[in-house]
C-alpha positions as a printed Julia matrix, in Angstrom:
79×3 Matrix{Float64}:
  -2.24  -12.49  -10.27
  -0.58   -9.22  -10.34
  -3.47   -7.76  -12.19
  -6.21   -8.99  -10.26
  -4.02   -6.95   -7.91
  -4.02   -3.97   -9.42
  -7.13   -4.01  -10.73
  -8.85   -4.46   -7.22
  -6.8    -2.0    -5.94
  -8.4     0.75   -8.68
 -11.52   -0.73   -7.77
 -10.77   -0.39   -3.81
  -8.92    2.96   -4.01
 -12.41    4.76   -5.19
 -13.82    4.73   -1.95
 -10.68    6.61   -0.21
 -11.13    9.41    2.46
  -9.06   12.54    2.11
  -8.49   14.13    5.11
  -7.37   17.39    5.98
  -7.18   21.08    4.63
  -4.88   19.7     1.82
  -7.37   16.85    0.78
  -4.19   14.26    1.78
  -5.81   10.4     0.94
  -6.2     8.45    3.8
  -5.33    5.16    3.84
  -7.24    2.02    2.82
  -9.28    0.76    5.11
  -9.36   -2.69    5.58
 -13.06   -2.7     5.51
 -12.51   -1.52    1.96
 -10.62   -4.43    1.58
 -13.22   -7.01    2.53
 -16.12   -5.34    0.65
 -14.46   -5.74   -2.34
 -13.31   -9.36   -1.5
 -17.0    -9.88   -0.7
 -18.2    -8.97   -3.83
 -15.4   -10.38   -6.29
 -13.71  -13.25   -4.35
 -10.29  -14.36   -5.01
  -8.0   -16.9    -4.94
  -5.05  -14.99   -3.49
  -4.43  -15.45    0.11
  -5.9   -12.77    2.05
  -2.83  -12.05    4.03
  -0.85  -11.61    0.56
  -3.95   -9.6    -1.15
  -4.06   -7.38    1.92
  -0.35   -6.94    1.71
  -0.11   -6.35   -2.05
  -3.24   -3.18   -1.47
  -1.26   -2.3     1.56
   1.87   -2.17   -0.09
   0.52   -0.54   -3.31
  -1.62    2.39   -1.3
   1.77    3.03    0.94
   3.49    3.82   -2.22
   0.76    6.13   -4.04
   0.12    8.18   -0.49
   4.06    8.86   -0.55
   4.13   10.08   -4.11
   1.22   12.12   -3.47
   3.28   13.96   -0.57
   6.41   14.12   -2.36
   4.51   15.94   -5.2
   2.72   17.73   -2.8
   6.14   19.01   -1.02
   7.01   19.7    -4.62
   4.41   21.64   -5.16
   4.43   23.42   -1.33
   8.22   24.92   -1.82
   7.31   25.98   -5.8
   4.45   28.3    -4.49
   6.3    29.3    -1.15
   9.75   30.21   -3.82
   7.17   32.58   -5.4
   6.46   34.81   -2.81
């Protein structure tokens, strides 16, 4: 189960928006979601599959700002 999880969410995560001047991902859309259910059903629950994509894109979009912060103060230190 877990990776039928992650693998749909590599699948889903290809079809992210990024938004803004700094290219920040968006977050899933639940449309996303469905496609990809439509075309490779499962046998999860959707509730739990939509919280497992959920849960997983939450915690990639924080790590991207963290490193993204990280990266901010390392060019603002050099001026």
């Amino acid at each position: 189960m877990v990776a039928e999880i992650l693998e749909a969410y590599g699948h889903i995560g290809r079809s992210r928006q990024y938004v803004g001047m700094m290219g920040a991902p968006a977050p899933i859309a639940p449309a996303a979601i469905a496609e990809y259910l439509d075309r490779y059903p499962s046998v999860i629950c959707r509730e739990e599959f939509d919280a497992a994509i959920f849960a997983l894109d939450d915690e990639f979009r924080r790590r991207w700002d963290e490193q993204n912060q990280k990266e901010g103060e390392k060019v603002r230190s050099k001026k």
